[in-house]
N, C-alpha and C positions, 0 to 999 in steps of 0.2 A: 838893599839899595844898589842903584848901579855901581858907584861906587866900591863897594864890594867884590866884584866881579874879579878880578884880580885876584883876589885873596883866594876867592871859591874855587879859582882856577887851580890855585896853585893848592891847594888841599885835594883836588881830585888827580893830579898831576896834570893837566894838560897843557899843552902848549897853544892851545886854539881854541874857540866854540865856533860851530854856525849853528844860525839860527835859519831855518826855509819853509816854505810854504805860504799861502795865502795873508793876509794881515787881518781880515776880517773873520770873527770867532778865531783867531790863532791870539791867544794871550800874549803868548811870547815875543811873537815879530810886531806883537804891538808895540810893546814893554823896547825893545831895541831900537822900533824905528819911532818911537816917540810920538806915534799913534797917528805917522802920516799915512794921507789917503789913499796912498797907493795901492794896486790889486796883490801882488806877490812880490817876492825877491829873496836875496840871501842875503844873511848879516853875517858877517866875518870878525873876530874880535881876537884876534895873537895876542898872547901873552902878554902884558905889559905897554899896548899900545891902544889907539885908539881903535871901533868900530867902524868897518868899512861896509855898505851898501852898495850890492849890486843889484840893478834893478832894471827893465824894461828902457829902450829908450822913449819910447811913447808916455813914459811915466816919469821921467827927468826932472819934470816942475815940482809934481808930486812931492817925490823920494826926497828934493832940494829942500823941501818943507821939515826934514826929518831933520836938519841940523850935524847930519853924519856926512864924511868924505862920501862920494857915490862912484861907484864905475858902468858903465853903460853896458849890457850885455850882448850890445852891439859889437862888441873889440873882439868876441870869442863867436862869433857868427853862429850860433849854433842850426841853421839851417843848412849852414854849409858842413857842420858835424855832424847831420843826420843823415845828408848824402853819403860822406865818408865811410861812417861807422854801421850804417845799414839798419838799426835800429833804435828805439829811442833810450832804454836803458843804457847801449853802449856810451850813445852820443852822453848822456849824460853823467855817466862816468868820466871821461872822457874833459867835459864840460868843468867838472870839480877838479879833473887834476891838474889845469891849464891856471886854475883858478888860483888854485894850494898855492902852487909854483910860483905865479905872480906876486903872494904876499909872503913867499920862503917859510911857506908851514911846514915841519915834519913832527913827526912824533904822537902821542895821545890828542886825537881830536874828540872833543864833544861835541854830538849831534842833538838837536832839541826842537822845537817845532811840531805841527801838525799835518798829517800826512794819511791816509786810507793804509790801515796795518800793515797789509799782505804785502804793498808797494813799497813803504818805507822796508819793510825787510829784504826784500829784492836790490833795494839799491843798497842798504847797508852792508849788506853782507859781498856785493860785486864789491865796493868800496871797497872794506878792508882788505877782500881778495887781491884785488889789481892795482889798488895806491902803494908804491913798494915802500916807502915811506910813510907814511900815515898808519895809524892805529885806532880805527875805531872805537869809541868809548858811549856806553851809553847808561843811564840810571833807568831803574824800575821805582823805584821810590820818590822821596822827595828831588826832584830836581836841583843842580847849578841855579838856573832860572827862576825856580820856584821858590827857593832859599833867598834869591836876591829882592823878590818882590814882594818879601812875605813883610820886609820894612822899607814903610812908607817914607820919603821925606815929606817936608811942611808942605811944598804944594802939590802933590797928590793926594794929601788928605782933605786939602781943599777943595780941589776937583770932589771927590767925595760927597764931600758935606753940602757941595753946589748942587749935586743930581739929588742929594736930601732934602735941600728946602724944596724942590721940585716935586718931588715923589712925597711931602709931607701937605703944597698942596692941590697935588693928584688926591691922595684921601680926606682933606678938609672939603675938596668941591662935590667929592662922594656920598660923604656927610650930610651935604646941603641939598645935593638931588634927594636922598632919601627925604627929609624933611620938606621936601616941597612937595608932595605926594598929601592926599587926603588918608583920613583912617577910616578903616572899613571895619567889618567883626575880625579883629582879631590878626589883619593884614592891612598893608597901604596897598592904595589903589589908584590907578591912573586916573586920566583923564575922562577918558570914555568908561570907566566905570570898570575895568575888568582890575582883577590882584596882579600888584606889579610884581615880576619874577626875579631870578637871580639872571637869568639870560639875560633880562633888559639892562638889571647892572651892569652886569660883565661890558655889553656894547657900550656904557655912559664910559665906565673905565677905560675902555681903550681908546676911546676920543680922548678925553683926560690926559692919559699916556701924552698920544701924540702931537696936541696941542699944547704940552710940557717940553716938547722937544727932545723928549726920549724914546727908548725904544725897550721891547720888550719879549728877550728873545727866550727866555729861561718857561713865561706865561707866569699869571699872577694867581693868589686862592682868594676867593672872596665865597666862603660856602655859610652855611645856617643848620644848627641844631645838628641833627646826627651826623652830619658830614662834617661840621666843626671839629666833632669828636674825634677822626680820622687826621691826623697830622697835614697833610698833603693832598687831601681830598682837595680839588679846584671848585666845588659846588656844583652843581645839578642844574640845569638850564631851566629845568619846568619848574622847579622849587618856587614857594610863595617867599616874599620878603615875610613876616610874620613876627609878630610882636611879641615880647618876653622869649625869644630865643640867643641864643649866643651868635653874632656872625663874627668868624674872625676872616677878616684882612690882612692877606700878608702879598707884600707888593716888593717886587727885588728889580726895578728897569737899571737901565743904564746909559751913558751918556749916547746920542745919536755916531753914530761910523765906531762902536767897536771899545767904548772907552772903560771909565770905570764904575761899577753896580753901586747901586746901595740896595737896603733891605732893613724893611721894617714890617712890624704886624702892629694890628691893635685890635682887640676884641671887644664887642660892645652889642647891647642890647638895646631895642626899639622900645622906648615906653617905658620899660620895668626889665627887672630880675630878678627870676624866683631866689628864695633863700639861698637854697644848694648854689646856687652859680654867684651869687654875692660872696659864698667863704670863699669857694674856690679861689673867684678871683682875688680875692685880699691874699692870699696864700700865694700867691705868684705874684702880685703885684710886690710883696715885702720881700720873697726871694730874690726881685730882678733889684730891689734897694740894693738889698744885702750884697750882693754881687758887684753891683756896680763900685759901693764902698769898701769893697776886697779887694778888688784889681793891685795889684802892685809889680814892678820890674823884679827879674828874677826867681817870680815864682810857678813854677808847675804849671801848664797851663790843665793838664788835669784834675789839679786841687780842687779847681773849679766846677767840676762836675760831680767830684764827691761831696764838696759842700752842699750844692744844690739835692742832689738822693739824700743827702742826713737831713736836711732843711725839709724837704717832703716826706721824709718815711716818721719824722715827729709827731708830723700833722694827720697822719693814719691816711698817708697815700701809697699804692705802691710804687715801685720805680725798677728800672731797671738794671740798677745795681744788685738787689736782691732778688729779682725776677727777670734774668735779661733776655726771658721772651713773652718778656708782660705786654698785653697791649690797650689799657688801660691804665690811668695816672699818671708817672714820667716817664717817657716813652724815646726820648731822644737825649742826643748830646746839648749839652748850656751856651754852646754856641760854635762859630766857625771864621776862618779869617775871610777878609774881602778886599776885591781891587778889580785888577782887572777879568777874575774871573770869578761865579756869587761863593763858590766854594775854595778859601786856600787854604796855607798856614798863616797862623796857629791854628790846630786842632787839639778838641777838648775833651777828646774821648777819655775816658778813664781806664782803659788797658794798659798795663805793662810794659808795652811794647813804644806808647805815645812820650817822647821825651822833649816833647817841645814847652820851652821856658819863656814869658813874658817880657819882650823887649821893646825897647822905646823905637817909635814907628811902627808898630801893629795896630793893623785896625781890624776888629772883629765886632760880631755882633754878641746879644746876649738876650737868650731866647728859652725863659723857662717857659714852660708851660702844662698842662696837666689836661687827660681826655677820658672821656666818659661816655663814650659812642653809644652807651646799654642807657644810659640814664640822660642822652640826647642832649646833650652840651660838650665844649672842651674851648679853651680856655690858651691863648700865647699872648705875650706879649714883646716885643723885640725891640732895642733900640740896637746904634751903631755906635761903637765903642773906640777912642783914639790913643792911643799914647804917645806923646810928643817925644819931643828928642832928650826932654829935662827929666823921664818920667815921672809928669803929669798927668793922669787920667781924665779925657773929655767925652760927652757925652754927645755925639753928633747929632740928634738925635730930636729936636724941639717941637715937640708934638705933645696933646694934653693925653692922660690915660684916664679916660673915666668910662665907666662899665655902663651906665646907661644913658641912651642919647632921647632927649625929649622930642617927639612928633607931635 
């Protein structure tokens, strides 16, 4: 939580963060300027005081939306520092240390944000060269920022749970277009009489998307039968809709200008399901119970993925615990955190090296599922997972799971 900041500051030693670059796709300068509309700027946060925004003046109103002090980037002319300084990296070195100076930063600064590699290392490394004061700090790993954001407070979770009931009904109207289709041998079929495809879905879904007021920048999978079987398969455009196959749906948009994801799946068949795909699914459907009724503060977020491998390797699945270049049956991790980017912490990988522990404001999802790309099915099911501040576990989540949908 922001909140936090402070704290995290002062476990990394710094005397400073900025935060720069774009606001939109940049998590971070979202997360700082509180998701205002503006196109870029720098977040500044010393030690122990409040954040400060510097941003365009042509974007004043904007930035003013952000609820943070602002400075106008007008005060340090930088046009007239590019005359100066001859070029644009000087000037903007140049630009930061007029800046430092203004809010009396020295010492360990943390850099964060998004930036083209090559560039952000050009300017980092002028930086720490020529700021005589300053000390460039930077993480490979979990981030300052990243650790702040991984707990939610109450209302970002509700933000959350709002792009939820949205995105839950994006897939009930989905639902409905398939059913409004005639049955043909063995496929539905349009109007005019031809097999309705995954391509024509795909198109219904993204209207769906947009006339939900979200957006969807990550793209969605909505595939059938052997592409089901493939995790991340997005489905085949020429594919038929086809009946007694698995299609899974998994749909991650997110708020319109940049906000926060949600992400679910649901797997279902048109008509009927063969046997095989009836155990399967019970077999995932009773792991994602099980999971969901284990969550607790304080624990492993990894426990969680060993449970789920012993829970499938019972049922004569394999997994990738005991095969971790299997790629049939459990094939991924049991889930991932979510906010303003589809992938954060908590992570639920089961390596050694994963020490992240379950705490109140994490929202993650929880995502067994089992693939059989040889035997043309596979099988996820996904809800969104909260823990409140009391840790209380809620299911964000309110969608029905049932495997076969009548036509």
């Amino acid at each position: 939580m922001k909140s936090d900041l402070d704290r995290l500051m002062e476990q990394r030693g710094l005397s400073a963060l900025v935060v720069a670059g774009p606001v939109h796709g940049n998590p971070a300068m979202y997360y700082m300027t509180n998701g205002a509309g503006l196109t870029r700027g720098y977040v500044i946060q010393v030690h122990g005081k409040e954040p400060v925004l510097f941003c365009s003046p042509m974007e004043r109103d904007e930035a003013a939306a952000s609820g943070l002090t602002t400075v106008s980037l007008n005060k340090y002319d930088f046009r007239g520092l590019l005359r100066e300084q001859g070029d644009r990296l000087s000037a903007t070195v140049e630009l930061y240390r007029r800046i430092l100076a203004d809010l009396s930063v020295s010492g360990r600064v943390g850099f964060y944000g998004r930036a083209d590699q090559g560039r952000a290392w050009r300017l980092l490394s002028e930086l720490d060269a020529q700021l005589e004061h300053v000390s460039v700090f930077g993480e490979f790993e979990t981030t300052l920022i990243d650790e702040a954001r991984a707990t939610k407070e109450k209302i970002e979770a509700e933000q959350i749970q709002n792009v939820g009931r949205r995105t839950c009904t994006v897939v009930e109207r989905t639902i409905d277009f398939l059913r409004s289709h005639e049955l043909g041998e063995q496929v539905l079929l349009q109007a005019d009489g031809t097999p309705l495809t995954i391509g024509r879905v795909h198109e219904e879904i993204n209207r769906f998307i947009a006339e939900e007021h979200l957006e969807d920048p990550e793209g969605f999978i909505f595939s059938i039968g052997r592409d089901a079987g493939v995790p991340h398969s997005k489905g085949r455009p020429q594919d038929l809709v086809a009946l007694g196959k698995t299609i899974v749906f998994d749909i991650f948009p997110r708020e319109a200008g940049g906000g926060y994801f949600f992400d679910m799946t649901r797997t279902f068949c048109l008509g009927y399901a063969p046997q095989q795909v009836e155990d399967a699914y019970q077999d995932v459907r009773t792991a994602l119970e099980m999971l969901v009724n284990a969550y607790e503060v304080s624990q492993e977020a990894r426990h969680y993925q060993q449970m789920t491998c012993d829970f499938f390797e019972e049922r004569g699945h394999p997994t990738i615990e005991s095969d971790s270049q299997t790629e049939r049956g459990y094939v991924h991790s049991v889930g991932h955190g979510l906010g303003l980017a589809i992938h954060e912490e908590p992570h639920f990988t089961s390596t050694p090296t994963n020490t992240d522990v379950l705490q109140p404001g994490h929202v993650f999802t929880c995502e067994p599922g089992l693939y059989y790309p040889e035997r043309d099915f596979g099988i996820r099911i996904e809800d969104v997972i909260w823990i409140d501040e009391d840790g209380a576990v809620h299911n964000l989540t309110d969608f029905a799971k049932e495997l076969v949908v009548e036509v």
